[in-house]
N, C-alpha and C positions, 0 to 999 in steps of 0.2 A: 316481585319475587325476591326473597332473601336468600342468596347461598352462603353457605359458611366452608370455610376450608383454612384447617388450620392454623386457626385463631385467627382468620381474616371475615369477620364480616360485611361483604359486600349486597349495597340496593341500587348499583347503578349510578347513582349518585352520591356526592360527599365526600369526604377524604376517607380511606380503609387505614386503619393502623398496620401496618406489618408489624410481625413479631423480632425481627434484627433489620439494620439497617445494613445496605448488601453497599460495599465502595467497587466500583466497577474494577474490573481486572482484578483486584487482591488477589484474589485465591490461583490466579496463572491459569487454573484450569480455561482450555480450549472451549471457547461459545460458537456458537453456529447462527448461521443465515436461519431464518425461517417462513420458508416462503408461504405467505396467504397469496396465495387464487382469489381470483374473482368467484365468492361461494357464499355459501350461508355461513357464516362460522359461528360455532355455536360453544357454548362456554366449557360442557363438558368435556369435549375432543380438546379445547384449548389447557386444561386441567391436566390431563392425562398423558397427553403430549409435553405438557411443565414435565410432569411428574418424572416421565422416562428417561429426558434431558440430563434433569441430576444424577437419577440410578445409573447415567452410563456416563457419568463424571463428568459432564459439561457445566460450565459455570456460568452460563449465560447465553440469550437467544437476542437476535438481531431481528424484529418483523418487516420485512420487505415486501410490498403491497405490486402486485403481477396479474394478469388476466391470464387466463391459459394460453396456453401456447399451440399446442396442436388439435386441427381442426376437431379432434375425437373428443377433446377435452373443451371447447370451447359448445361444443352440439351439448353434450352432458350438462355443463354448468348451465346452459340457456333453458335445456328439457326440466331440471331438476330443480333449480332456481334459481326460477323467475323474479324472484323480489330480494335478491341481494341486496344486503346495506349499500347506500348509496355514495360515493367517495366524499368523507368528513361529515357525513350525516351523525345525527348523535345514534344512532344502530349501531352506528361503525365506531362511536365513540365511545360506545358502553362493550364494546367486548374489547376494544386494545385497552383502556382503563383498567376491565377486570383482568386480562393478560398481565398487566404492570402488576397491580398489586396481589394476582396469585404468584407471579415469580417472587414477590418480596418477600412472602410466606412461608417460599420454599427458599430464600438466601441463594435464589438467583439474580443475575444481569437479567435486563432488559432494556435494547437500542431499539432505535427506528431507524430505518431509512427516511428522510426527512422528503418523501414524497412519494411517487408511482410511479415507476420504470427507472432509468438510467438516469437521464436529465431532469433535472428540475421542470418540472412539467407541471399544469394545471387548465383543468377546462375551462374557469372563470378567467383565467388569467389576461387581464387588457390585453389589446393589440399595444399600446403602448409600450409596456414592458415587455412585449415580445423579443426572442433572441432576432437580431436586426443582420442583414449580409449587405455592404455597399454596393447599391446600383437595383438593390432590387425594394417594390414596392411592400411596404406596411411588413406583419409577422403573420404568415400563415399559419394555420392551425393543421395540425396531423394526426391521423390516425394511430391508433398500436403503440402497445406498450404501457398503458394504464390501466387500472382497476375500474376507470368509467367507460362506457363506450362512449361518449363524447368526444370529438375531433377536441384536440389540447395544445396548446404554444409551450412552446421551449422557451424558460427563463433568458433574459436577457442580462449576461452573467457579468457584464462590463457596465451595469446602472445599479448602485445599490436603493437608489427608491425603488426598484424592478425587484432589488430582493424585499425591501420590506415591506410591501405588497403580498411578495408570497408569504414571508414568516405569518403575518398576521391574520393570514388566510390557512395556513395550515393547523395554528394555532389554537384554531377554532375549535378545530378536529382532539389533538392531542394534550389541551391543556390540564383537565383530569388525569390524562397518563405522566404528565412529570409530577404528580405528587407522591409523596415516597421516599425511594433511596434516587441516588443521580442516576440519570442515563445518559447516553449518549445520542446526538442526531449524527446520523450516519450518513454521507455523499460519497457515492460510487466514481467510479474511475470516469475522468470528464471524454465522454464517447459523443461529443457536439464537433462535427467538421470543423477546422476554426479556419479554413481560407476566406477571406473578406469579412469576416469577421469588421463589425463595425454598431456603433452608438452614439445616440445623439450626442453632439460635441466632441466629437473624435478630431475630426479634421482639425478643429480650434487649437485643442490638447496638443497636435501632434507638431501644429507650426507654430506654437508656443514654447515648446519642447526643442524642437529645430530648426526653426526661421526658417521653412519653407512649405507648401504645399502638398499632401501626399498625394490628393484628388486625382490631379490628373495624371497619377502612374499608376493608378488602384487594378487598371483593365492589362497593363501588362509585367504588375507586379510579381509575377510566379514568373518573370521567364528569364534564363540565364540572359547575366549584364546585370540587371538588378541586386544583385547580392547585396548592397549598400544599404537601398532603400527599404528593400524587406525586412533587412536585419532592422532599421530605425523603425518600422511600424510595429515588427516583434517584440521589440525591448518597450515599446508604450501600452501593448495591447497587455505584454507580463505583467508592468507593472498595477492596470487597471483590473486583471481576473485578484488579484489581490486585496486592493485596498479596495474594490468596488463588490468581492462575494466573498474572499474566504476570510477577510475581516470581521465585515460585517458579520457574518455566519459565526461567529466563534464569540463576539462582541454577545448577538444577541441569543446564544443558548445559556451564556452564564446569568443572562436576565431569567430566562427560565427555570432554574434549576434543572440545568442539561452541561454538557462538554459537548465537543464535536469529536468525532475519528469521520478521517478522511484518505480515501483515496485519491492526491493529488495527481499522479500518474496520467496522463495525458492529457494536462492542462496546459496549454499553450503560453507558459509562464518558467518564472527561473522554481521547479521545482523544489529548493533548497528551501529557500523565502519561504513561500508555500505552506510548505509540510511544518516548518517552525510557528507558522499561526496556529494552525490544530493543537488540539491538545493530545490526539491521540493518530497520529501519522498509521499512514496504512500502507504496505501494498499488498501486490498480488501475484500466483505462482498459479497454473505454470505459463498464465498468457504472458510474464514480465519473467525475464529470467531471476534465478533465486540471487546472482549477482545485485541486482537492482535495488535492491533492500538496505544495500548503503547508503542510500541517500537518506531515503526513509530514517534509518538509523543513525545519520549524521547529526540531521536536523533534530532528533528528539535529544543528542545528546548535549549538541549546543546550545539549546534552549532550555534545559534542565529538566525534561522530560522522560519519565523512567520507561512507558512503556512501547512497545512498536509493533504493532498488527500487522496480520497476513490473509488477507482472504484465500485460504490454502482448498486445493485440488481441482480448481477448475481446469476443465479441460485439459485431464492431464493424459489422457490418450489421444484425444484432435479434439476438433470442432466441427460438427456435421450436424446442426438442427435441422435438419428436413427428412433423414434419417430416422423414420415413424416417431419423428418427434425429441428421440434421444442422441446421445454424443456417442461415439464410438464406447465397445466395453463397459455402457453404462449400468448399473447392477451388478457386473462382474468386477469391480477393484481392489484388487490386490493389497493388502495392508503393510507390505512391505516397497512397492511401488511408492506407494503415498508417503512413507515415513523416506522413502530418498527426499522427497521435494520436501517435508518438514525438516530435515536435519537441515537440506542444505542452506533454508533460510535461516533455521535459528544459528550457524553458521557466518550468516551475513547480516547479524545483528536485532530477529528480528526473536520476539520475547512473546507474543500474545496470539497462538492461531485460531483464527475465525474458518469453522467449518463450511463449506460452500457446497451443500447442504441441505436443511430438512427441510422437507414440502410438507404443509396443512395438509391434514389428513381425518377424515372422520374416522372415528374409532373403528379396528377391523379391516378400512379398504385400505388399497397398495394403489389409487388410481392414480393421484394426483404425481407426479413429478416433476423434474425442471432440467430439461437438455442441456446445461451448459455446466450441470455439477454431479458429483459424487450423491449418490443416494444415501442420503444418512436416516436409516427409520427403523427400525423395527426389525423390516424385512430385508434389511441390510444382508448383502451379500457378506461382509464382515465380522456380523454381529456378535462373532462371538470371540472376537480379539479389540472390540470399540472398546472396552471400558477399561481395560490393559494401555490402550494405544493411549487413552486419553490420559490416563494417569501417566505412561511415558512422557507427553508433550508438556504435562502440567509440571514434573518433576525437571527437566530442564530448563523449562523456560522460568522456574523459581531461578535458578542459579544464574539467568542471564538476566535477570534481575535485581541481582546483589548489588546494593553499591553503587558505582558507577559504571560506565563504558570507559574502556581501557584505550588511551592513543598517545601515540608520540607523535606523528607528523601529520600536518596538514597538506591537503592537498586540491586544488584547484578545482572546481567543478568546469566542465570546459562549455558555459550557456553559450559562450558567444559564438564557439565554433558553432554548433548547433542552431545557434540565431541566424547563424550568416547566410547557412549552407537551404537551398529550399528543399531539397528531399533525399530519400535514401536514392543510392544508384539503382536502376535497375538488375543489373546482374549483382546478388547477393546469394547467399548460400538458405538453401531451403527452409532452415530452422529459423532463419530472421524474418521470412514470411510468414506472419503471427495476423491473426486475426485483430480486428480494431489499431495495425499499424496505421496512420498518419502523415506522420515525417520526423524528421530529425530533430524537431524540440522535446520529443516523448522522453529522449535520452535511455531509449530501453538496452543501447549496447556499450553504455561507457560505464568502464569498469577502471580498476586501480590498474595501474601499468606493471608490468612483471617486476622489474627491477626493486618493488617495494613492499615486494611478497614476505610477511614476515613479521611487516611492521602495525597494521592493524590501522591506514591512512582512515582520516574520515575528512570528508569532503567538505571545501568550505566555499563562503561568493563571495562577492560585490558586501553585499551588507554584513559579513561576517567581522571584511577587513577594516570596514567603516567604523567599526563599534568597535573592535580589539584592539590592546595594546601591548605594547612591546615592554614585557619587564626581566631584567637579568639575562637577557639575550632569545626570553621565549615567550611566544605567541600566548597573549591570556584571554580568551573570553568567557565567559560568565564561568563554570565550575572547569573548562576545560585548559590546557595547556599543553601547549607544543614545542620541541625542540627545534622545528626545521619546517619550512613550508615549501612545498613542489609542487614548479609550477610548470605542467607539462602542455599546452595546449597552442593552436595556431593564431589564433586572434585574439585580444584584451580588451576591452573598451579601456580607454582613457583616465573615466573615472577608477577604475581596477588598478590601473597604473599607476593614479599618484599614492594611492592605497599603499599600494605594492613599495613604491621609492619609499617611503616614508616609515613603511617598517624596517626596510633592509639600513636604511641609513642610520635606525636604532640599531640595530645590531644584530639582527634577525636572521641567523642562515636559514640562505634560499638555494634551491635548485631551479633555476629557470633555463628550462630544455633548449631551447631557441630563442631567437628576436619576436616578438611575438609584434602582431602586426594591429592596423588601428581598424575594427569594425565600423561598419555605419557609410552615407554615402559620402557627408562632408568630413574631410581631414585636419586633423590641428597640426600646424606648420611643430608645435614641441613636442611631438609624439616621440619623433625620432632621437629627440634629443634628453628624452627623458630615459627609453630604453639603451640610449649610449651608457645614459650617470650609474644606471641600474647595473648596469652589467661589467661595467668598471670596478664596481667595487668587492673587496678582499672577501666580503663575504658572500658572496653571490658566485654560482658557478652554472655553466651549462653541464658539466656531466655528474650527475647522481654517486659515482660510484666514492670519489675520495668523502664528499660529504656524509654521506650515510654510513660509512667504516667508522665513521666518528659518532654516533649516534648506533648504539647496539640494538638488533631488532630483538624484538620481543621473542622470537620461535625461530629458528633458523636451521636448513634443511633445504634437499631436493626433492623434489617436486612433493612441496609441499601439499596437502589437504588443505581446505578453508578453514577455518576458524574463527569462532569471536571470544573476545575475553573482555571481562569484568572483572573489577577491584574493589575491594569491602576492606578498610582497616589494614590495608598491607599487602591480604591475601589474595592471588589474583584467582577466578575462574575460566579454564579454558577451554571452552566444546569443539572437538574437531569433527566435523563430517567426513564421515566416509569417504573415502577415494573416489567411489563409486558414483555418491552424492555431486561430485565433482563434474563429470563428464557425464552431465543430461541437458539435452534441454528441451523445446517443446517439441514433438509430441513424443511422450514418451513411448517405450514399446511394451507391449503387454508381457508383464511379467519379467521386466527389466532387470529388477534388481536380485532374480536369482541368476543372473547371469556374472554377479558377482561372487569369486571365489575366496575372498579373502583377502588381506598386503598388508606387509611394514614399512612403517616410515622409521627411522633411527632419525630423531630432530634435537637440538641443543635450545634449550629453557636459559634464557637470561634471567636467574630473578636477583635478588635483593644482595643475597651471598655468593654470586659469583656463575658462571656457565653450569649445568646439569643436562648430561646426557639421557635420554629417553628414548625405548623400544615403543613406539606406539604398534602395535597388533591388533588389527583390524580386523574379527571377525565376519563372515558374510553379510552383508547388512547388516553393519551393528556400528556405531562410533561409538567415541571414546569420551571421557568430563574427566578433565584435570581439576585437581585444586593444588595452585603452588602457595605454599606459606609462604608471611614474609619472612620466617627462617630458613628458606631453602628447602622444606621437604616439599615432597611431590607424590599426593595420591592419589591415586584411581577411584573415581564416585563411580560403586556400581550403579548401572543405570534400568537395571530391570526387567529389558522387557527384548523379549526378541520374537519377530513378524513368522508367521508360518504360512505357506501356499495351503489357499484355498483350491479345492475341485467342486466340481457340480454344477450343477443348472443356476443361473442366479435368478433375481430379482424378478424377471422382463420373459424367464425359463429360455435362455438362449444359453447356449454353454461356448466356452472357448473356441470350442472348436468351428461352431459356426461362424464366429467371428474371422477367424484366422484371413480367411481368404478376402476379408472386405480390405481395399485401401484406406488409410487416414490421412485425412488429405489435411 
């Protein structure tokens, strides 16, 4: 069968011409998830569904491959059909293919998820290269959460022959779909338990690394007194999720004519590192606070990376999948709710939102859905402010695109406290109770310390310090440069430290908050002696305040809004978020952001010619987009678009009111 769609002739096979070659991200506009079911999918609903994407301004689609989820939907797909393409069957090959080249047609993206559920998963997948836990036998195979019903092994993310097993096995499936313009392989937020985590030659690795044994503390590794040794298993386990998956993974998509965007976010690794392999850093709102996205955004900018994804609106009223299958308020969300957690990321650096988002849908039905996001379809509770909204998201996030990212001071990621420490306390305040929490390497609550409110810190590590140097008294690594580096955190590793001596003795003002102490279980007798020489010297201080008077901030003010700014040729750009946008975090509450009445901030602009005073006036849900020339003027980018309360019955025909009285837990 021959389809033709504007001016793409597709037969299933062959390369299809597109009429423009589509570069992922250009155009800013906001792309969406798009969740396939386990279904028939058939090309025309895939058409039609392109089609609507662009008319409501979306720049591209993500196909993320999901079995239904609630029992209602799982009885349908089984009664209906029976003979689904089969996971990387060429069935399955011929419509993500034709998917690729109808979006190229229409000058949209098109990502994969670079497998079936969360983890790298596959039914074929050896026991060998199964994800392995020390003490227990072989890699079981599990149930749920794939597109086959076949029990499946979780990648084995610390063996890169483990990963190139899978590449060349998924490969199979999608290598017609990278023909075209680039896409991207897409890895979700790493949701694999990583306690005992273990692979063959671990142990070798680890007493290679630290001349001793880890074996026989593996059974009482998690328990306070150990702090030593967890932290030295964590800092090897970091450095193998790296140079053993997201390496490898970024290595082998530029063989295919692919990039990676990833969610490093719960990878049991120095997430800085991380995110700098990708080429397309990701995170995620509102399971990760909108703060978090500075890492995300550090790492893209030290590595010379222009853009920084957001998988925006999950779960932004709770998390309740058992809840007939949907999330609290699902159908019913508010387009003003959502734009608080879009500002506040783009806010915190982050330039490209990814909708979380549109379920496969045969043309006409509303059945399929996905409990853990925002309904983007058609029968969108919204539907008639998406295509405003998206032009809104696309129109900022051009600007926070300009140029470069704007910083003056560096500032210490703290992995090691977080290596040291094995988990959160248990009395913590309700909103850090987040689904898919972990432990304290996810780093989901370290944010910039107040005192450096103003200055626009981007985070830096172990390997930042490794590779930069010190020229005319500031921190240079690759396009970035910095005045001052602060370094606020409890524990350093060693290596960090001679790092750290070695700039300050260039000439590098530092702020180092305290004696900062030596991770890991074995101690080096010159640790102590090293944080004496460092802190002796003229340029080195523990208290922040006389160093920074000396270094002007960028925005200065009380109780400042967040912002991010970029620099093009002189001019900087600066988006402030809402006040509003400021003080949320997860779960939101329904219809939040009319609870905003409005504020001024009165903030003094450093730029090029001298201090400028500014009335910033904060309409109800609405921020602000500066542009300060390198002449000193300062103008207001109108930004277009303001959110209005929906009423009615939504999506699912539950109205608000039925809602009200459920908790969100």
């Amino acid at each position: 069968m021959l389809l033709t769609l504007t001016g793409v002739s597709y037969a299933g096979k062959g390369r299809a011409k597109a009429e423009q070659k589509v570069e992922p991200y250009a155009s800013c506009k906001p792309y969406t998830r798009w969740w396939w079911f386990r279904d028939d999918i058939k090309k025309k609903d895939i058409r039609d569904q392109l089609i609507w994407a662009k008319e409501m301004g979306l720049g591209g689609v993500e196909i993320a491959w999901m079995n239904p989820r609630s029992k209602a939907a799982r009885a349908a797909a089984r009664e209906a059909t029976p003979n689904y393409p089969d996971w990387l069957s060429p069935e399955w090959t011929e419509v993500v293919a034709y998917a690729k080249h109808c979006a190229d047609s229409l000058g949209l993206g098109c990502d994969y998820t670079y497998g079936s559920g969360w983890p790298f998963k596959d039914p074929d997948l050896p026991e060998k290269f199964g994800v392995q836990k020390f003490g227990q036998e072989g890699s079981p195979a599990n149930k749920g959460g794939g597109w086959s019903k076949r029990r499946a092994r979780v990648l084995d993310h610390l063996n890169k022959k483990a990963f190139k097993w899978y590449a060349k096995h998924m490969d199979k499936g999608l290598k017609p779909a990278y023909e075209g313009s680039t896409s991207a392989l897409f890895v979700d937020s790493w949701e694999i338990y990583p306690r005992n985590l273990w692979t063959k030659g671990f142990g070798d690795k680890f007493y290679k690394k630290y001349g001793y044994r880890v074996e026989p503390f593996m059974k009482e590794l998690y328990k306070r007194g150990n702090e030593g040794i967890f932290y030295d298993y964590t800092e090897l386990l970091s450095e193998l999720v790296i140079s053993q998956f997201y390496k490898p993974f970024t290595d082998h998509a530029h063989k295919v004519n692919a990039i990676t965007r990833s969610q490093c976010n719960g990878a049991p690794t120095d997430l800085l590192s991380a995110y700098m392999v990708v080429d397309v850093p990701e995170t995620e709102a509102l399971l990760y606070e909108p703060k978090f996205s500075r890492i995300a955004a550090s790492a893209a900018a030290l590595s010379n990376k222009n853009v920084v994804s957001a998988e925006t609106f999950t779960c932004l009223y709770g998390f309740r999948p058992r809840l007939e299958g949907r999330g609290p308020y699902m159908g019913l969300e508010q387009v003003a709710d959502m734009r608080l957690i879009a500002d506040a990321l783009l806010a915190n650096g982050t330039n490209q939102i990814v909708w979380h988002g549109m379920p496969y849908n045969e043309v006409g039905s509303t059945f399929q859905h996905f409990y853990a996001s925002v309904h983007l379809a058609p029968t969108a509770y919204f539907i008639d402010q998406l295509k405003d909204f998206n032009e809104y998201m696309t129109l900022v996030s051009s600007y926070m695109r300009r140029g470069r990212t704007y910083s003056d001071v560096a500032l210490y990621l703290p992995i090691e406290d977080n290596h040291q420490v094995l988990g959160y306390p248990k009395k913590r305040p309700q909103w850090q109770r987040v689904p898919g929490t972990q432990g304290r390497h996810q780093l989901r609550y370290i944010w910039a310390p107040k005192y450096l409110e103003g200055y626009q810190p981007l985070w830096i590590n172990r390997e930042v310090l490794s590779k930069a140097q010190v020229q005319n008294g500031r921190l240079v690594y690759n396009n970035m440069t910095f005045s001052a580096l602060v370094i606020d955190v409890k524990y350093l590793d060693i290596a960090s430290l001679r790092y750290v001596l070695k700039h300050a003795k260039a000439g590098l003002p530092m702020v180092v908050v305290r004696d900062p102490l030596q991770p890991g279980y074995r101690k080096s007798d010159e640790y102590n002696e090293m944080v004496q020489e460092l802190m002796a010297l003229s340029n080195v201080t523990d208290r922040p305040e006389p160093l920074l008077k000396s270094i002007p901030r960028l925005v200065e003010g009380n109780d400042l809004p967040e912002f991010w700014c970029r620099e093009e040729e002189g001019d900087k750009y600066i988006f402030f978020a809402n006040p509003a946008a400021c003080k949320m975090h997860y779960p939101l509450r329904y219809c939040q952001a009319f609870e905003d009445k409005g504020s001024v901030r009165d903030v003094v602009i450093n730029t090029a010619k001298g201090a400028k005073s500014v009335r910033l006036e904060f309409k109800p849900n609405e921020s602000i987009l500066l542009k300060v020339s390198k002449g000193g003027d300062i103008e207001f980018i109108d930004l277009k678009f303001k959110a209005k309360k929906i009423e009615g019955k939504g999506t699912f025909n539950e109205t608000p009111a039925d809602w009200q009285t459920q908790k969100i837990s």
